[in-house]
C-alpha positions in Angstrom: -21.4 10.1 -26.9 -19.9 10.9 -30.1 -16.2 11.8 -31.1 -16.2 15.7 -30.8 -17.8 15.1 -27.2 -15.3 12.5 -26.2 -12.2 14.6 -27.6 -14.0 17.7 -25.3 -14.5 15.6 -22.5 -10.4 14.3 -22.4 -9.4 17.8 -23.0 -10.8 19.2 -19.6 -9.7 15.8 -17.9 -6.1 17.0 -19.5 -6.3 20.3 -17.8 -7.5 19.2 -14.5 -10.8 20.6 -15.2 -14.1 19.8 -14.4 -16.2 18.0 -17.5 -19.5 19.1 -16.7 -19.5 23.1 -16.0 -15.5 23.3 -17.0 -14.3 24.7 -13.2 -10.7 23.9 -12.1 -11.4 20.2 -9.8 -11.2 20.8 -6.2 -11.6 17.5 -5.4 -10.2 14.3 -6.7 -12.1 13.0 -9.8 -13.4 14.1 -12.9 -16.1 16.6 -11.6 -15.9 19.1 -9.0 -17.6 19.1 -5.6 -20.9 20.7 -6.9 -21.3 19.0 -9.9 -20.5 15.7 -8.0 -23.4 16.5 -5.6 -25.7 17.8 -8.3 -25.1 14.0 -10.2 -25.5 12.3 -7.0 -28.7 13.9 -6.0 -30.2 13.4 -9.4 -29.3 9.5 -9.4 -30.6 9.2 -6.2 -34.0 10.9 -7.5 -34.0 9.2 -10.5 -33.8 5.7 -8.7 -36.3 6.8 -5.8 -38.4 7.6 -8.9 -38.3 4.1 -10.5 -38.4 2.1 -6.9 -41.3 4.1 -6.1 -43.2 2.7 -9.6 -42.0 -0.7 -8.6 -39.2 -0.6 -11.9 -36.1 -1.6 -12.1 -33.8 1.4 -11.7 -31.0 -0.1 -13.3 -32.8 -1.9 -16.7 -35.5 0.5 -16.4 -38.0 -2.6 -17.9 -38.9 -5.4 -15.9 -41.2 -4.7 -12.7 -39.4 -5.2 -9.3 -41.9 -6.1 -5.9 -41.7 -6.1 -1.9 -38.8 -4.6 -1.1 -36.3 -5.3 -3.9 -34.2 -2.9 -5.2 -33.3 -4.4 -8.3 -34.6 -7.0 -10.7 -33.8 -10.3 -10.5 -31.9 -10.6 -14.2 -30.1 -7.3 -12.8 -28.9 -8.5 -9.6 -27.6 -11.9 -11.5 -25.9 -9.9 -14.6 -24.2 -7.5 -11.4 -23.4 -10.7 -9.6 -21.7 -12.4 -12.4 -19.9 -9.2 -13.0 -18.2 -9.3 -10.7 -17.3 -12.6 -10.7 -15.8 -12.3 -14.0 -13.8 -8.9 -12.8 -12.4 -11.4 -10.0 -11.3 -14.3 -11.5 -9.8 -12.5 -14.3 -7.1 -11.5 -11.5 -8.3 -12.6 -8.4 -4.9 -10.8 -6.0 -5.1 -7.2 -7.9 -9.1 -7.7 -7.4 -9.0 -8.4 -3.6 -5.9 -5.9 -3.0 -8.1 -3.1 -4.6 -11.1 -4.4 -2.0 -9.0 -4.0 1.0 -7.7 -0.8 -0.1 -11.0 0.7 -0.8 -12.8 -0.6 2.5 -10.0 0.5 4.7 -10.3 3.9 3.0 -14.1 3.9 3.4 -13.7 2.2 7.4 -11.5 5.3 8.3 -13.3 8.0 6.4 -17.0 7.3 8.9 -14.3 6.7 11.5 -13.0 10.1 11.9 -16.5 11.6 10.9 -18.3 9.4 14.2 -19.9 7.1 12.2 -20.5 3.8 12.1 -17.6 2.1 10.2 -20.4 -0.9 8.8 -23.3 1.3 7.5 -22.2 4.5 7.7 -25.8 6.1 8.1 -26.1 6.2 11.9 -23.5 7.6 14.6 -21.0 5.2 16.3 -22.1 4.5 20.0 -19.9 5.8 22.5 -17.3 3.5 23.0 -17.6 1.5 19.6 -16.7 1.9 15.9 -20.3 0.8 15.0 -24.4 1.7 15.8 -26.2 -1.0 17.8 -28.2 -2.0 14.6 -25.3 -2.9 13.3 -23.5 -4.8 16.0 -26.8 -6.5 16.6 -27.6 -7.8 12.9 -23.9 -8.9 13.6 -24.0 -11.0 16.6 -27.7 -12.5 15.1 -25.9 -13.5 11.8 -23.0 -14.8 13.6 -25.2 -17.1 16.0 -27.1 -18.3 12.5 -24.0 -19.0 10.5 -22.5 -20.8 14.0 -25.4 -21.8 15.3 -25.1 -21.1 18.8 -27.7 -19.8 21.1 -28.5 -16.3 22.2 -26.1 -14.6 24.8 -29.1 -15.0 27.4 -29.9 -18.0 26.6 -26.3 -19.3 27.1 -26.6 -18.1 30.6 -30.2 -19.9 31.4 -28.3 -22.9 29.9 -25.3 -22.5 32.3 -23.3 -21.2 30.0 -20.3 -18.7 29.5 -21.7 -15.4 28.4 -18.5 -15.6 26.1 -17.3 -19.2 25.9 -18.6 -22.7 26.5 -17.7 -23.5 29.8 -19.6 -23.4 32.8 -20.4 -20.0 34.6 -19.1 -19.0 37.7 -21.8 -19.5 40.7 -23.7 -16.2 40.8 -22.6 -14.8 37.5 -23.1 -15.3 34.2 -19.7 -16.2 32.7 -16.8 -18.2 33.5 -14.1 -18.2 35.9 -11.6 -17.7 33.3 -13.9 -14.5 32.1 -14.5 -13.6 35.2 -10.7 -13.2 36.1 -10.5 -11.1 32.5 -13.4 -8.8 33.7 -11.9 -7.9 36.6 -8.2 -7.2 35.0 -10.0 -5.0 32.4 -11.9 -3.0 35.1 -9.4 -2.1 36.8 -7.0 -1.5 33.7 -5.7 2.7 33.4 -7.9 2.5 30.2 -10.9 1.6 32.1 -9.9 3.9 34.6 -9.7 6.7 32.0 -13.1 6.1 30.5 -15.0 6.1 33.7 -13.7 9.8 34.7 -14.9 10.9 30.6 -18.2 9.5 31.9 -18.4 10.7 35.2 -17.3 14.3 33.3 -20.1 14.1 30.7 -22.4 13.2 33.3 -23.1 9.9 31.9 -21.8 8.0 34.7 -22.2 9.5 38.4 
């Protein structure tokens, strides 16, 4: 970009314009809803285009395989990156973080989606799709390493906790008790007549 196109460029940014087709912004940003599509469906072409010939979509050079999105040397200069952005000053980093996820989380809330992927619809009941919640819970069980929900029970264990299950069911007294409180709780109460209304539950 040279001077005369920067200086053009700041000009319409000045007058709340867009700076590709030079619209008034009817959105927040630099370019207007159309041209902001238009750019977003080209890069998403463009990258398709280059994953598709097994290149790198962001060098453009070295040859990526499987299903890799990136090269290696890109994912490490992106890695250390952000690293660098981080430590430089690691609270206005991490309060920018939180700000921008809790925008994105409530965004795919209020649009039914799920709040971790945002690509599928929230189940009923739940903020996120049961890919999601299930990757969760697998990951979760890795990093802990505790056995599967099922398992726990063939092992005579709490569905939920470590202690030993109530005779005939497959969690605890304690969890048990909880169960019972929550099924009868107004909230419960309330969600069964939605069900029983949408015909889910007769």
């Amino acid at each position: 970009m040279n001077e005369n196109q920067r200086r053009f460029i700041e000009k319409r940014k000045a007058n709340g314009l867009c700076v590709d087709c030079g619209k008034p912004l009817d959105r927040d940003g630099i370019r207007c809803v159309e041209c902001r599509k238009r750019l977003n469906r080209e890069t998403m072409e463009t990258r398709h285009w280059y994953q598709d010939n097994h290149i790198c979509p962001r060098c453009r050079k070295n040859s990526i395989m499987g299903d890799e999105k990136n090269c290696p040397e890109c994912r490490a200069k992106a890695t250390n990156g952000t690293a660098a952005l981080r430590d430089r000053d690691r609270e206005s980093y991490n309060a920018k973080q939180r700000i921008l996820h809790k925008s994105i989380y409530q965004k795919r809330k209020e649009k039914g989606l799920c709040v971790r992927c945002g690509k599928r619809n929230a189940d009923y009941g739940y903020f996120t799709c049961g890919i999601c919640r299930d990757k969760g819970r697998t990951a979760k069980r890795i990093r802990y390493g505790k056995p599967d929900r099922e398992d726990r029970y063939l092992q005579g264990l709490c569905y939920f906790c470590d202690n030993p299950v109530k005779p005939g069911y497959k969690v605890c007294e304690e969890h048990y008790q909880r169960n019972v409180e929550n099924a009868n709780s107004q909230g419960a109460k309330d969600a069964r007549k939605v069900l029983q209304k949408t015909g889910i539950l007769y």
